[in-house]
C-alpha positions in Angstrom: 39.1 19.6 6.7 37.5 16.5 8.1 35.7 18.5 11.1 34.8 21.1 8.2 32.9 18.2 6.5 31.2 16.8 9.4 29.9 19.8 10.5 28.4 20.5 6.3 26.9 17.0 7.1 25.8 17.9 10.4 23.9 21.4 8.8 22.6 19.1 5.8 21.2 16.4 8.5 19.6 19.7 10.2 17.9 21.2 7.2 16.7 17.8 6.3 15.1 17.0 10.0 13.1 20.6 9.9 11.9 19.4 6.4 10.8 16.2 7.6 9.2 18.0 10.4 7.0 20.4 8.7 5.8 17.2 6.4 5.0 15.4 9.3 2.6 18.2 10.4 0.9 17.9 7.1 0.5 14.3 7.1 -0.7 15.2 10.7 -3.7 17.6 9.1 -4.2 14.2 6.7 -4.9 11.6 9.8 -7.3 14.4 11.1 -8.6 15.5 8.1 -9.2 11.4 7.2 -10.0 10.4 11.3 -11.8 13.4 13.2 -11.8 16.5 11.5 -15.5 18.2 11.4 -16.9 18.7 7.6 -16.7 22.6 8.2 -13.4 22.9 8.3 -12.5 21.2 4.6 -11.9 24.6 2.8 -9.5 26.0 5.7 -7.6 22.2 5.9 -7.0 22.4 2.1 -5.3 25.7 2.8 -3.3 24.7 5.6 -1.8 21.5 4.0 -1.3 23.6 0.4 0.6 25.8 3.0 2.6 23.1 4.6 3.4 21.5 1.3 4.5 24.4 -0.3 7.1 25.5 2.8 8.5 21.9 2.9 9.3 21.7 -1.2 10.7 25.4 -1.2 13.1 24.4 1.4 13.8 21.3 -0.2 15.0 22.9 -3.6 16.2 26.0 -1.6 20.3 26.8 -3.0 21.8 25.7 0.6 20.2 22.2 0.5 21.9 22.1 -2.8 25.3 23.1 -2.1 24.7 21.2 1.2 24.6 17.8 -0.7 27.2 18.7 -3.1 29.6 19.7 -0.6 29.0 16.2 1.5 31.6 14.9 -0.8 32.5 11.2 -2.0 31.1 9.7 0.9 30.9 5.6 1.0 28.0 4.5 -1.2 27.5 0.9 1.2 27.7 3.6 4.4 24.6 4.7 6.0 25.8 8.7 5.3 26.4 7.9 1.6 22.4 6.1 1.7 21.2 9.5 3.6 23.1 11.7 0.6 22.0 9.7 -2.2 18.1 9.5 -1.1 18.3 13.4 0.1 20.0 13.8 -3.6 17.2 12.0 -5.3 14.2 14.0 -3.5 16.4 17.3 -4.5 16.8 16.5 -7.6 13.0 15.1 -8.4 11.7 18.2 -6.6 13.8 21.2 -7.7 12.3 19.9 -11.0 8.4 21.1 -9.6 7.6 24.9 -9.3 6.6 25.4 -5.6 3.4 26.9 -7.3 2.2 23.5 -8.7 3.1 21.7 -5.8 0.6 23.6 -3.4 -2.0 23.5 -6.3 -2.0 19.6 -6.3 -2.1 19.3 -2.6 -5.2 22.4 -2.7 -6.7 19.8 -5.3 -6.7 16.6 -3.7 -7.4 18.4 -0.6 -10.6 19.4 -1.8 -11.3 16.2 -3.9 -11.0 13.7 -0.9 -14.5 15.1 0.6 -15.7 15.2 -2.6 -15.2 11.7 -3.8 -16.4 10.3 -0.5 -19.5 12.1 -1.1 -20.0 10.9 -4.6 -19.1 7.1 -3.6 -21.7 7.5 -1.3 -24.2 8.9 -3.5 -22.9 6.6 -6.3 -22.9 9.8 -8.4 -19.3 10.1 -10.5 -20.4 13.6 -11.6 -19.6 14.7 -7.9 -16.3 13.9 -8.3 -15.8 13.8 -12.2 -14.9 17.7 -12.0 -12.0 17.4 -9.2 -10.2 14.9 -11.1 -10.8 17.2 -14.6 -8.5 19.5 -12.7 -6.3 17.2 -10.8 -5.5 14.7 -13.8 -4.0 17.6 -15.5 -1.8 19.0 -12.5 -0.5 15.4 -12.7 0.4 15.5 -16.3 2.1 18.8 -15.4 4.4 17.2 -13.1 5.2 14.1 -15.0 6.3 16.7 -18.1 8.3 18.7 -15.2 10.3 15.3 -13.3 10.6 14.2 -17.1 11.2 10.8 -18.9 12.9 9.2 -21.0 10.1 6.5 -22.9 6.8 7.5 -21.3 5.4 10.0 -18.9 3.6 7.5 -16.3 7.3 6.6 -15.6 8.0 9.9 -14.3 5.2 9.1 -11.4 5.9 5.8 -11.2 9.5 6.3 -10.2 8.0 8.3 -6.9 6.7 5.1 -5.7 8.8 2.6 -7.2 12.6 3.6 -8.3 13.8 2.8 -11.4 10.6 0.5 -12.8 9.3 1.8 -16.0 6.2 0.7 -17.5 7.4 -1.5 -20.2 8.4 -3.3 -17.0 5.5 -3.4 -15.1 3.6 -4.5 -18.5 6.0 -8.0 -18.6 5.5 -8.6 -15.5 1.1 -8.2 -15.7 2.0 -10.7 -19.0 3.8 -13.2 -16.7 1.5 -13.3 -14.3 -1.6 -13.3 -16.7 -0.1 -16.4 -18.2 -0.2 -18.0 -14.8 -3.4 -16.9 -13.2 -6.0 -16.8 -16.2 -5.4 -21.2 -16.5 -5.9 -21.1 -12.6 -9.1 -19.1 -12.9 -10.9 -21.7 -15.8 -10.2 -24.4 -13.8 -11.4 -23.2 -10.9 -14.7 -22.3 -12.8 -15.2 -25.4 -14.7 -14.5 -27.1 -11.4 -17.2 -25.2 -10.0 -17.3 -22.3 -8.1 -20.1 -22.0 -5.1 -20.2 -18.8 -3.7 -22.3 -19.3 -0.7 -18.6 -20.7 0.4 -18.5 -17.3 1.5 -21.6 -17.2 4.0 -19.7 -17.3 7.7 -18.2 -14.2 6.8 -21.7 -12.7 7.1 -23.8 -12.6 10.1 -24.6 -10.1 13.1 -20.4 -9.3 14.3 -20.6 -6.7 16.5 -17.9 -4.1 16.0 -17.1 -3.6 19.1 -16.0 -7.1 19.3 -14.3 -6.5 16.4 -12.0 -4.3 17.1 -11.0 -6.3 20.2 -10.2 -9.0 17.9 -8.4 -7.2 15.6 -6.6 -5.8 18.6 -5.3 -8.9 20.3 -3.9 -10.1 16.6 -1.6 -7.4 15.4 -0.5 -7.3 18.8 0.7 -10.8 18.8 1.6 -9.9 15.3 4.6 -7.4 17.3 2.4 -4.0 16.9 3.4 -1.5 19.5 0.9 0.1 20.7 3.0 2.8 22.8 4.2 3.8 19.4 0.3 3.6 18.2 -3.1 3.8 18.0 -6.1 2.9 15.4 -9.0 4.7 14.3 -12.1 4.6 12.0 -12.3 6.0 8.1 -13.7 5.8 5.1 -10.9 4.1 3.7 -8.1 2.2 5.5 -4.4 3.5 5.9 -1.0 3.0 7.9 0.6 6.5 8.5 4.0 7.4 10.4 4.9 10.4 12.1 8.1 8.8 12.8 9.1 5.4 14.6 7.4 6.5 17.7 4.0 7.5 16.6 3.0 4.9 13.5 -0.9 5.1 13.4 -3.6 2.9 11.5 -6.9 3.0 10.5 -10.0 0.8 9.5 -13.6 0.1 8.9 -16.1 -2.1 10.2 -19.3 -3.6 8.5 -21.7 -4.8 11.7 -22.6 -7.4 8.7 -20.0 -8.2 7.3 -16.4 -9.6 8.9 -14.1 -9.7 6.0 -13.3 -5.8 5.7 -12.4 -5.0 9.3 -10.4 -8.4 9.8 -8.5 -8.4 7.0 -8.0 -4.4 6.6 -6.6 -4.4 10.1 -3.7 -7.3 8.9 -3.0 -5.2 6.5 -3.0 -1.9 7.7 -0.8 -3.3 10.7 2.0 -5.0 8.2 2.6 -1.7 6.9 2.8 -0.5 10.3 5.4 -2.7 11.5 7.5 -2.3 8.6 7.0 1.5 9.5 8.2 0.4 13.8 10.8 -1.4 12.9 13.2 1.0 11.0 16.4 2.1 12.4 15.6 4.5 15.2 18.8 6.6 13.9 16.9 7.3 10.5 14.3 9.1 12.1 13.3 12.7 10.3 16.3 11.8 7.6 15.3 10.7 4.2 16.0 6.6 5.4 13.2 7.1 7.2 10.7 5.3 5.5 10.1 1.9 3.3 12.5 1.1 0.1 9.6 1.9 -2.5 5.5 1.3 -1.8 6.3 -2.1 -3.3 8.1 -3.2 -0.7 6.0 -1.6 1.6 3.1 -3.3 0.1 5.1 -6.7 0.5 4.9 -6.5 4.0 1.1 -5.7 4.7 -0.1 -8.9 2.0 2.3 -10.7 3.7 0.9 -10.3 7.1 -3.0 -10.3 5.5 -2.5 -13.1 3.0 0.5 -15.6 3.9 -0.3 -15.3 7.6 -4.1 -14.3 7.8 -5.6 -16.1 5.5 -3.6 -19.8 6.0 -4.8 -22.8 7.7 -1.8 -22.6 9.8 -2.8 -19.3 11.6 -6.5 -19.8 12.0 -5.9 -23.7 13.5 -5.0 -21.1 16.3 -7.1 -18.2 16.1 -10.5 -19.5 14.9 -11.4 -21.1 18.1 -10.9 -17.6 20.0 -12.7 -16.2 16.8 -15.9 -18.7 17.5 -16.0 -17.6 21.1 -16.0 -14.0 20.2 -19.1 -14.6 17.9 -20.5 -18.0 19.1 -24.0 -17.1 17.2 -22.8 -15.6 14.1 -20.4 -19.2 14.0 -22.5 -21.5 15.4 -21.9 -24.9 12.8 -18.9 -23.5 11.3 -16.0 -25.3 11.8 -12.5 -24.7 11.2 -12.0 -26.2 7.4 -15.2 -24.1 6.6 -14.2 -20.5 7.3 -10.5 -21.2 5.9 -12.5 -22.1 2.6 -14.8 -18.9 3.0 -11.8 -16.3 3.5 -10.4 -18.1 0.3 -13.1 -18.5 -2.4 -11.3 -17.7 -5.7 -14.3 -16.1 -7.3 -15.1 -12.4 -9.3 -15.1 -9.7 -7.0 -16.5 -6.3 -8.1 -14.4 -4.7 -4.7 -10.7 -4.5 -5.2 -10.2 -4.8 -1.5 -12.6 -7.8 -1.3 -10.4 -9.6 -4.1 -9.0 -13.2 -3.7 -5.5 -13.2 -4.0 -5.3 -14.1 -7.4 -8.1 -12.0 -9.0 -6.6 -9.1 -7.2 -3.9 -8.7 -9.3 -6.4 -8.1 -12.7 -8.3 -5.1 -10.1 -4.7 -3.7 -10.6 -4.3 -4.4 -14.5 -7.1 -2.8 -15.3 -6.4 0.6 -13.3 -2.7 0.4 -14.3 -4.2 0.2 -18.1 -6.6 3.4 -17.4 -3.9 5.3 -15.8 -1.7 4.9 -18.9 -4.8 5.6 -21.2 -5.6 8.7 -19.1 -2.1 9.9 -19.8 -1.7 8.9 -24.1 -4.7 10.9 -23.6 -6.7 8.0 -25.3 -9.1 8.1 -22.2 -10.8 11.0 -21.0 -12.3 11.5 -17.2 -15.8 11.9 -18.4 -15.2 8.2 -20.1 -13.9 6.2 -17.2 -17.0 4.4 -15.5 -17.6 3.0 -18.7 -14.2 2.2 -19.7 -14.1 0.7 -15.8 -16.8 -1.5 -16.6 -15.5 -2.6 -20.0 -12.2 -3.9 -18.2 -14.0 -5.3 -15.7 -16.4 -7.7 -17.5 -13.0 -8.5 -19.3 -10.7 -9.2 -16.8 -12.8 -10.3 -13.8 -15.8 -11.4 -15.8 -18.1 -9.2 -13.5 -19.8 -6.0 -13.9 -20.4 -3.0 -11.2 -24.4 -2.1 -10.9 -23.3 1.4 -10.2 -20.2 3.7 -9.8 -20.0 3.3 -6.2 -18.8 -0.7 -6.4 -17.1 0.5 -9.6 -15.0 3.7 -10.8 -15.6 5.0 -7.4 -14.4 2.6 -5.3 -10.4 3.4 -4.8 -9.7 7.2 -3.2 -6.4 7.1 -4.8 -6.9 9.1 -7.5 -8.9 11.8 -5.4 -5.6 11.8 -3.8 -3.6 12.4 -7.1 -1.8 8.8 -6.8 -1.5 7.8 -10.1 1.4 5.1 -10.8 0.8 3.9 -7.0 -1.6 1.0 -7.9 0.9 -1.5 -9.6 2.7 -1.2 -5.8 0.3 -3.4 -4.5 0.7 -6.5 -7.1 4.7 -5.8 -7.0 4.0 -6.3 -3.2 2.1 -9.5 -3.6 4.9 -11.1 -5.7 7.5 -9.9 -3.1 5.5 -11.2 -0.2 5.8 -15.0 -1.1 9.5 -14.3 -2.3 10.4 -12.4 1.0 7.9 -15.1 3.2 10.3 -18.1 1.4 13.1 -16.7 2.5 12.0 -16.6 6.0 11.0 -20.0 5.8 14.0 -21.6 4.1 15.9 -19.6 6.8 13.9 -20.8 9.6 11.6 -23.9 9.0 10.0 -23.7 12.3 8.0 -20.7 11.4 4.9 -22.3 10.0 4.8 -24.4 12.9 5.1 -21.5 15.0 1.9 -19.5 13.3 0.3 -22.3 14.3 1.0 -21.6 18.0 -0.1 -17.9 17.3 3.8 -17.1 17.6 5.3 -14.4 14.9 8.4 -13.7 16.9 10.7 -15.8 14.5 8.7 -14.6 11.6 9.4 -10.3 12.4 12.5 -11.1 13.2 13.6 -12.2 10.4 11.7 -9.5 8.5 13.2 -7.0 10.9 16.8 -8.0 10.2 15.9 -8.1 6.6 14.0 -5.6 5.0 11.8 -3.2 8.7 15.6 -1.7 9.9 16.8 -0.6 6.4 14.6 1.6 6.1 15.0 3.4 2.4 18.9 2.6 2.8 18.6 0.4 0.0 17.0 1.1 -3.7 14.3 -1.8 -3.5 16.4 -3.9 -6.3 19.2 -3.9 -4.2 17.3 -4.9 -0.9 15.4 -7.9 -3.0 18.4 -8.9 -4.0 20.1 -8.9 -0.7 17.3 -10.3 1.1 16.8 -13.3 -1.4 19.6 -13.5 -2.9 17.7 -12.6 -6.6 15.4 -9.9 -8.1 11.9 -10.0 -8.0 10.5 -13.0 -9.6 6.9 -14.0 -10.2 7.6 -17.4 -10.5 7.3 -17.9 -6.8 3.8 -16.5 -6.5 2.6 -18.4 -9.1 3.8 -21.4 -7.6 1.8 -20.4 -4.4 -1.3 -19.3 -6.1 -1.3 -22.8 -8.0 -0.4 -24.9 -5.3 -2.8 -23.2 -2.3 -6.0 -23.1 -4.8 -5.0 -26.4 -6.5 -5.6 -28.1 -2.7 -8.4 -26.4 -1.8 -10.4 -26.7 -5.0 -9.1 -30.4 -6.1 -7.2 -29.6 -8.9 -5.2 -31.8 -11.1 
């Protein structure tokens, strides 16, 4: 009986590895279609991935996957098999809910949107892209109705990215940390706020150079580069083929130093969460991060708490200053940590401070959720954008392309994805705390341009889990308590109370 049930697990193990396969060829056509691809060839792409998509979710919710898990028996929830059964069970069971049909009509859509909304950020035009999200919006809602709910249908989405938070949650926690950042904000305004704080960050930085800077950070940062590579888009991504090929991407502004430099922390954090799962898990379910939150943890850890701290650029800025010895000629150390943390408006999400950041993500959590009461309409949202925008951030966009247009996330049908990257900001000061507390040397260490100690214990923690763990249960055993914002806070208050002067 017991070799009967190890070879059922063995044929389940099988039939998952060949699904994880044929997603990995799509997400293969994605990093081309994003990297290389030639604009000819969007129609046939779109195609090919609607394909590919299709294949992989009718195999998913075939019968024999089904009778496959069921027959894997009352394995050990704590074991690594009973993990593997449970997250193959929760993909079944979330996609035998979605008709095959309306799966490859998504991925047709967002296929053909992607193009599109680069086109119309471009142009700043919204009515370029205005009529791919009129047909994607509703596929969405489709699929929401489908997975189902039980109090309102962004949780349906929400849960793909996040298990188990609802957005009743997600609204307490905006309201916690409203309450903590709005005070910060007025003080730091009627302190007074100059903006040309920000001037070393602009210049002549050729990209070139760079990239060779970037390169020689995430490197000492732990990123393997036999297991990757980095390339250029529109918009910046971490993507894994599996723990041997995990790839990211960037831009660079000859102008401007801020988006390659701190894009390429971030896209690398993800990327070593990605390297540093459990080889075993590869093309099973486990293979991948707890929830986007988590995963989000890791890459403002590794932009934020390590690239933008005095600590790391006591080390780093004299190399920086040699690589661009015109660009920062006069500018010494204490003045570029103040320029890569000005708390001030931003109309760019991905230009944000670390604490206005998190009201960039209030505001498109709040038009996601009005989008789906159906109290918002797509022809409505640049000027619903701007509304939030002059009341949250006190700024407004001068056109579509620094506003509505900005984010390719919904081209891509991601709706319930944004409130990942605030839940990863709170995690990343409770998950960096831990680190510390567990090994005090490691701020010292940064300072020496050494991370060892610091992936380690991030490694051991949270990178070789994989998606073992729901990401309550991985919080909790890595800190010893769920998510709490009061950490963050602390850190916002006590990192912009020093640099502005506050009381």
């Amino acid at each position: 009986m017991a070799k009967e049930h190890e070879t059922l697990y063995e044929r389940l193990n099988d039939r998952l590895a060949t699904i994880s396969d044929v997603r990995s060829a799509n997400s293969l056509l994605f990093w081309d279609r994003q990297t290389h691809m030639p604009k000819g060839g969007i129609a046939s792409r779109a195609e090919q991935m609607a394909t590919l998509s299709r294949l992989a979710h009718e195999m998913l919710v075939d019968g024999e996957t089904g009778r496959l898990l069921d027959a894997s028996g009352d394995l050990d929830p704590c074991s690594e098999e009973g993990a593997l059964v449970r997250r193959a069970r929760r993909e079944y069971e979330r996609a035998t809910k979605l008709p095959a049909e309306l799966v490859a009509q998504i991925t047709r859509a967002t296929a053909l949107a992607e193009p599109a909304w680069a086109r119309a950020r471009g142009e700043s035009d919204w009515s370029v892209f205005a009529p791919h999200l009129e047909e994607i919006l509703p596929l969405k809602k489709r699929a929401a109705e489908a997975l189902g709910y039980e109090d309102h249908p962004y949780d349906a989405l929400l849960d793909g990215y996040e298990p188990g938070a609802k957005k009743a949650w997600l609204e307490a926690m905006f309201g916690e940390l409203k309450a903590g950042i709005l005070p910060l904000l007025r003080e730091v305004t009627e302190k007074g706020n100059d903006e040309n704080r920000t001037a070393p960050l602009y210049g002549a930085f050729d990209e070139a150079k760079q990239e060779r800077f970037g390169v020689e950070v995430v490197t000492r940062f732990g990123y393997d580069w036999e297991r990757g590579r980095q390339d250029r888009t529109v918009h910046p991504f971490c993507i894994s083929f599996g723990p041997g090929d995990v790839r990211i991407t960037t831009r660079f502004d000859p102008g401007w130093l801020a988006p390659a430099l701190f894009g390429t922390f971030h896209e690398a954090g993800h990327a070593l969460y990605q390297q540093g799962v459990n080889p075993a898990y590869a093309r099973t379910p486990l293979d991948g991060g707890a929830s986007m939150g988590v995963h989000e943890s890791q890459s403002r850890l590794w932009e934020n708490l390590v690239g933008r701290s005095r600590a790391f650029w006591s080390y780093f800025y004299p190399r920086l200053r040699d690589t661009f010895p015109e660009a920062l000629r006069g500018v010494d150390l204490e003045t570029f940590y103040h320029a890569i943390n000005v708390l001030a408006p931003s109309k760019i999400r991905v230009e944000a401070d670390e604490a206005t950041y998190n009201l960039h993500i209030l505001l498109r959590f709040e038009l996601e959720v009005a989008l789906f009461e159906d109290e918002l309409f797509v022809a409505d949202l640049p000027a619903a954008w701007n509304a939030k925008m002059k009341e949250y951030v006190g700024v407004t966009p001068k056109n579509d392309a620094e506003g509505v247009l900005q984010d390719i996330h919904w081209a891509d049908g991601l709706f319930g994805y944004f409130p990942t990257y605030t839940i990863g900001n709170v995690l990343s000061v409770q998950f960096f705390d831990e680190a510390v507390k567990a090994h005090p040397e490691i701020p010292a260490q940064i300072q020496q341009g050494e991370f060892a100690v610091l992936l380690g214990w991030l490694r051991e923690n949270i990178h070789r889990h994989g998606s073992r763990y729901d990401p309550d249960q991985l919080v909790q055993k890595a800190t010893g308590r769920p998510l709490d914002t009061a950490p963050y806070l602390s850190y916002l208050r006590n990192k912009f109370g020093e640099l502005y002067e506050l009381d």
